[in-house]
TORFIBA-480519 format. One record per residue (C-alpha): residue number from 1; x, y negated, z negated. Coordinates in steps of 0.2 Angstrom, whole numbers, plus 5000, padded with zeros to 4 digits. Layout:
N
k xx yy zz
NUM X Y Z
...
//
This chain:
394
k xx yy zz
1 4860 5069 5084
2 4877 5074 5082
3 4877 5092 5075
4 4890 5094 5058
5 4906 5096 5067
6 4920 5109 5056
7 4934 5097 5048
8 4951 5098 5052
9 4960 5082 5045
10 4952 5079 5024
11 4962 5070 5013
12 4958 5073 4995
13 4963 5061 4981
14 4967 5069 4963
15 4972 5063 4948
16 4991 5069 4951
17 5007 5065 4955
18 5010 5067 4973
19 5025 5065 4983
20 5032 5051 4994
21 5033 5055 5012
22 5041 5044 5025
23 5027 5037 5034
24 5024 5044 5050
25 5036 5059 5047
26 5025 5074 5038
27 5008 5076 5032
28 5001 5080 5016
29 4983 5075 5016
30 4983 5075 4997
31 4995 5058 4998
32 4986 5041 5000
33 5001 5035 5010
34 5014 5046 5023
35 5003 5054 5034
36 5006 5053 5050
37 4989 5053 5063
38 4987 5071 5068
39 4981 5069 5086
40 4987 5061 5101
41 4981 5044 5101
42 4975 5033 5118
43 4989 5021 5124
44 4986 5003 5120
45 4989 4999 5135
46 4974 5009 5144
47 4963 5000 5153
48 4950 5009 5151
49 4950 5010 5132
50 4936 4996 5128
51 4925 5006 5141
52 4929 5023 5132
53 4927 5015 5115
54 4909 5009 5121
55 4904 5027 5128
56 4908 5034 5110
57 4899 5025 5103
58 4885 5026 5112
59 4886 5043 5112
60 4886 5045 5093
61 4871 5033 5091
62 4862 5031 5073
63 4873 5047 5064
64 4886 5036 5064
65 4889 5018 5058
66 4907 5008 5060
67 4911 4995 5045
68 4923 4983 5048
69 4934 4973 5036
70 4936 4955 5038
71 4956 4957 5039
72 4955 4970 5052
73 4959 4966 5071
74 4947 4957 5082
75 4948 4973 5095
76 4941 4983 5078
77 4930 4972 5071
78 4920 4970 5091
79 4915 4989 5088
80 4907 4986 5072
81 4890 4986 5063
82 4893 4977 5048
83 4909 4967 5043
84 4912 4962 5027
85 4922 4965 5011
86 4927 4981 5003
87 4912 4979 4992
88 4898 4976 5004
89 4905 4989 5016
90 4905 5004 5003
91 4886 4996 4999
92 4882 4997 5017
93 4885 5013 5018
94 4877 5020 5006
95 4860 5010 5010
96 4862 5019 5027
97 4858 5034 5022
98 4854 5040 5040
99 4871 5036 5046
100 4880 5054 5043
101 4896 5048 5047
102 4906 5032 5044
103 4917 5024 5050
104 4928 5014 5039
105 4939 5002 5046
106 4949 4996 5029
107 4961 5005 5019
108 4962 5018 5011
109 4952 5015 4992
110 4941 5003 5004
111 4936 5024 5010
112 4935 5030 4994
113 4922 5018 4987
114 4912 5022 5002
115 4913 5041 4998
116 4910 5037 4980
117 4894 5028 4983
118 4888 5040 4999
119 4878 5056 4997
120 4884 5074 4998
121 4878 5072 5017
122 4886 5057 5022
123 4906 5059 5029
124 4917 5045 5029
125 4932 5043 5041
126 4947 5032 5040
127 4954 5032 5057
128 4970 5031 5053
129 4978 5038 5035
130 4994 5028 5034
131 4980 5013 5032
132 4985 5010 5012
133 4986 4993 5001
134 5001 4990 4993
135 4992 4981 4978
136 4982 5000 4976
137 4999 5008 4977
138 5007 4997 4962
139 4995 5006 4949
140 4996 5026 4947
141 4985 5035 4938
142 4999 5043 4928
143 5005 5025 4924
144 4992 5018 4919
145 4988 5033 4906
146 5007 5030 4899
147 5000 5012 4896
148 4986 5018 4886
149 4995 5030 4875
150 5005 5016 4870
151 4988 5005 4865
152 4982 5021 4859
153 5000 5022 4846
154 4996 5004 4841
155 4979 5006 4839
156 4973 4995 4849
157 4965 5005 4863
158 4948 5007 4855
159 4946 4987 4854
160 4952 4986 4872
161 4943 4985 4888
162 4951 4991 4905
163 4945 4979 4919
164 4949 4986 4936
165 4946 4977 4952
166 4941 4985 4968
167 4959 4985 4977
168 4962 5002 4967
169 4963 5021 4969
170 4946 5031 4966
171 4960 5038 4950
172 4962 5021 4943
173 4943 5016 4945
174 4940 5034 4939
175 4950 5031 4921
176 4942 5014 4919
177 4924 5023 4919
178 4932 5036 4906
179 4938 5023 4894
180 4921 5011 4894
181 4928 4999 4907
182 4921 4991 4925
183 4926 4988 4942
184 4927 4969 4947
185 4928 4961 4962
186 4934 4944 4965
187 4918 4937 4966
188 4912 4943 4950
189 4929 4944 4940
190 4925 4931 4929
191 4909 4940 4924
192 4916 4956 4920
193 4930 4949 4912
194 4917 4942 4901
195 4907 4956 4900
196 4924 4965 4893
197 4928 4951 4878
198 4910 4954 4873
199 4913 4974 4870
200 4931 4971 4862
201 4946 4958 4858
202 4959 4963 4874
203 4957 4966 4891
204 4967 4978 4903
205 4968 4971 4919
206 4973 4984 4933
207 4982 4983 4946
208 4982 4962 4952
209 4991 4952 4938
210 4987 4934 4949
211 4967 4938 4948
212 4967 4944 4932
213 4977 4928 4925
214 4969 4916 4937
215 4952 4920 4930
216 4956 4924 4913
217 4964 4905 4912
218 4955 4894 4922
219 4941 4903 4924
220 4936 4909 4904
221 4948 4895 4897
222 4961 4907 4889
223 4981 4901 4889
224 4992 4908 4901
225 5002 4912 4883
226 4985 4923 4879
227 4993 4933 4894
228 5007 4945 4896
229 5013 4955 4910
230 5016 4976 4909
231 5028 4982 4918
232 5026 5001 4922
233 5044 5003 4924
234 5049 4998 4909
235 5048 5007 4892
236 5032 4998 4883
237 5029 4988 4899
238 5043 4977 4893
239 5034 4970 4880
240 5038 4972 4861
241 5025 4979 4849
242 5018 4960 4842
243 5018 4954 4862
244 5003 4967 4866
245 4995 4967 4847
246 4993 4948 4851
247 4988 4948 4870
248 4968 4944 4874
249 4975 4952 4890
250 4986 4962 4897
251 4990 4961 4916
252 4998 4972 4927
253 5010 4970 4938
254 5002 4970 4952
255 4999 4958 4965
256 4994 4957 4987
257 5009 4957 4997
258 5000 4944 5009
259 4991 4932 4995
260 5009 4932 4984
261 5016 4923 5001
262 5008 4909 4999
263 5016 4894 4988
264 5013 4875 4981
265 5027 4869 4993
266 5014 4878 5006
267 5003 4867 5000
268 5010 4850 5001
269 5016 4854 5017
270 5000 4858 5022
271 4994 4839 5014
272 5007 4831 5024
273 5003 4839 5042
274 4984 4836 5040
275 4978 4821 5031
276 4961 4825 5022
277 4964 4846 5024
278 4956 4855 5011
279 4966 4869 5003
280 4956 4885 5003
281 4964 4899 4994
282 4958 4918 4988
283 4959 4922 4968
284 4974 4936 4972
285 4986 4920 4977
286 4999 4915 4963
287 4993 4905 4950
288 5003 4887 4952
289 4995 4888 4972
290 4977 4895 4964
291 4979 4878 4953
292 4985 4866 4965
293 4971 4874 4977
294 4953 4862 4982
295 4944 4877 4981
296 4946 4896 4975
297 4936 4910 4981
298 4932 4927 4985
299 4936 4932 5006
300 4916 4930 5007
301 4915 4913 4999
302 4928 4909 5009
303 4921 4911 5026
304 4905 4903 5017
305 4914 4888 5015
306 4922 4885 5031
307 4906 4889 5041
308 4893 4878 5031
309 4906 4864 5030
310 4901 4850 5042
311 4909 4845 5061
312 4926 4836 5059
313 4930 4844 5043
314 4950 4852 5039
315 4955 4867 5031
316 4970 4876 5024
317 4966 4894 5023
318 4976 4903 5011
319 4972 4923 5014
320 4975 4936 5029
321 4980 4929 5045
322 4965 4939 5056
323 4952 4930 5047
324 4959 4914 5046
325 4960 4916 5065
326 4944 4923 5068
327 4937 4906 5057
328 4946 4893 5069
329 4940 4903 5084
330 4921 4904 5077
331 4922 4887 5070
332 4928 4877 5087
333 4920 4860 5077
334 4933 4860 5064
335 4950 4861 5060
336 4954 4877 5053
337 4974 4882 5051
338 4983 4896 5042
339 4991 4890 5024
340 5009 4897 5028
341 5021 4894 5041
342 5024 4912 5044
343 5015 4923 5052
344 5010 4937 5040
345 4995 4950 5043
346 4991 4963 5031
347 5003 4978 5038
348 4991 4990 5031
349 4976 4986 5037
350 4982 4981 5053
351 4986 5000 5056
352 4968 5003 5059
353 4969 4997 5080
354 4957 5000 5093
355 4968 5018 5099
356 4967 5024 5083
357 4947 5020 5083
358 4945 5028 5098
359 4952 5044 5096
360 4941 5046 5077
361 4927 5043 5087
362 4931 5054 5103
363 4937 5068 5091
364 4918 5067 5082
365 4910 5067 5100
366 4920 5081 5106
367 4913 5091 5088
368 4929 5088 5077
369 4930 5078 5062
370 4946 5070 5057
371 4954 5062 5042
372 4937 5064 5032
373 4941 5054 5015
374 4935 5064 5000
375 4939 5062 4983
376 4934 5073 4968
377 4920 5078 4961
378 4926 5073 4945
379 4937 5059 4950
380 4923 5053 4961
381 4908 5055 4944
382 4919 5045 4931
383 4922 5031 4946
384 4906 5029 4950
385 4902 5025 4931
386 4914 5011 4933
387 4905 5004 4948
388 4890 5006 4942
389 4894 4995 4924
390 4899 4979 4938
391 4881 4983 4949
392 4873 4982 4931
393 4885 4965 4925
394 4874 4951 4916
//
């Protein structure tokens, strides 16, 4: 057994407002974004960094457990124990309760879930800090309390339930447990969505406008004009007074800088380069591509899709570019190609590389702990309320 080694990196989320660093250029372990790796990392280039990766982790045994998101690289995701989605990774590690420390190889609220859901014993480690989400960063907590004062003025905030999904900060999952509303994921986002019209009229849906209006319309039925979009820079979200009274749900402006990519015109190009291709597309993609799409589903479902599908078969993916990969390279019987022309990985979560791994892992070997995520006690109770109304969802 690895003996509790004395932290030297934690980052700790609060309900504040913190300051924007450049990335890479200061620290401040209270920020979710602009820290910059506080040791020196492997080179890339070393030849012997698969060996030493392998020696670490042999050396830390059962105390530690690496999880592995399906959009990380494939030099990551060879290291890890379980892959999955941010869901099923935080569940993972909290079944494992022998596992004292994990290793998250996600993003940054991907780390946050896991810490929620962990025992006081357990540590969780993002191996690098800069790893954030871009959809998680659209929402703060202090904005999204300016949005409720405003329902609260109209009087609408006691018949409104905040639906949060997964891709958000420990804050905002933290405010939707203290104002009687859920986490979703995009598996179960039609159910919690429900869930939330069955306790009041309206629905708050943070931070991912395309998931929350996707599944709102074509999922529950709803028009899109049953929708508006808040905008958080904009006195009242830019929406008069009757817009919101009116709205069965409000969206955020929000949305995933790698599923907002993809387009109809993707699409038909797609058609027209593979006759018989079946369009595959994740919920956080734009709605006209979500409607034109054969088939919508969660990163999971997707991967279902295209691995039970039979020999011959043809498929457009449209989500990150390291699993649409990984698919085509696992699936040699079938046609599997990206959805866009361009190449575009997830920048975020592709911070998280094999270097970075490494030296988390060295570090803990050598006795040190480094970038340990933990969030608030009290943040982390009203969060973990929200989690647990979607494990209890009908």
């Amino acid at each position: 057994m690895i003996s509790a080694p004395k932290p030297v990196s934690v980052y700790t989320l609060a309900m504040g407002i913190t300051e924007v660093l450049l990335l890479g250029k200061q620290s401040d372990l209270k920020s979710e974004r602009g820290v910059s790796c506080d040791g020196a990392l492997p080179s890339p280039s070393d030849p012997d960094l698969v060996a030493r990766a392998k020696a670490a982790r042999a050396t830390l045994g059962s105390s530690a457990m690496v999880l592995g998101h399906h959009y990380q690289r494939d030099e990551v995701i060879a290291f890890a124990d379980i892959r999955g989605d941010s869901f099923k990774l935080a569940q993972a590690a909290a079944d494992n309760e022998s596992a004292e420390f994990i290793f998250f190889c996600g993003v940054h609220f991907m780390a946050e879930s896991a810490d929620i859901l962990t025992t006081k014993n357990q540590k969780v480690i993002l191996p690098d800090l800069a790893a954030g989400c871009s959809m998680a960063d659209m929402a703060t907590a202090a904005q999204v309390e300016d949005c409720w004062q405003v329902l609260e003025k109209l009087g609408v905030a006691k018949r409104t339930i905040p639906i949060t999904y997964m891709n958000s900060s420990a804050a905002i999952k933290a405010f939707t447990g203290k104002n009687n509303g859920a986490v979703c994921t995009s598996s179960n986002a039609m159910r919690a969505m429900k869930w939330a019209f069955d306790k009041g009229d309206k629905v708050l849906f943070l931070p991912d406008q395309h998931l929350g209006r996707n599944t709102a319309v074509l999922s529950l039925g709803l028009k899109l004009e049953d929708c508006v979009l808040w905008n958080p820079w904009k006195k009242n979200g830019g929406l008069s007074d009757d817009q919101i009274k009116s709205a069965k749900v409000i969206l955020w402006r929000g949305h995933c800088s790698v599923h907002g990519r993809f387009s109809v015109e993707n699409i038909n190009q797609a058609r027209a380069l593979l006759p018989g291709v079946q369009i595959l597309v994740h919920p956080e993609c734009q709605h006209d591509v979500v409607a034109n799409a054969d088939l919508v589903g969660s990163t999971e479902m997707i991967i279902k899709s295209v691995t039970q599908s039979p020999a011959g078969s043809k498929w457009a993916v449209g989500t990150e570019l390291n699993l649409v990969q990984r698919l085509a390279n696992e699936n040699p019987d079938k046609q599997v190609i990206f959805l866009d022309k361009t190449i575009c990985y997830c920048s975020t979560m592709n911070r998280i590389d094999l270097p970075h791994l490494v030296w988390a892992m060295e570090a803990l070997v050598s006795g040190r702990i480094v970038n340990q995520i933990q969030v608030e006690d009290q943040v982390a109770q009203y969060a973990k309320v929200a989690l647990e109304r979607m494990l209890a969802l009908p």
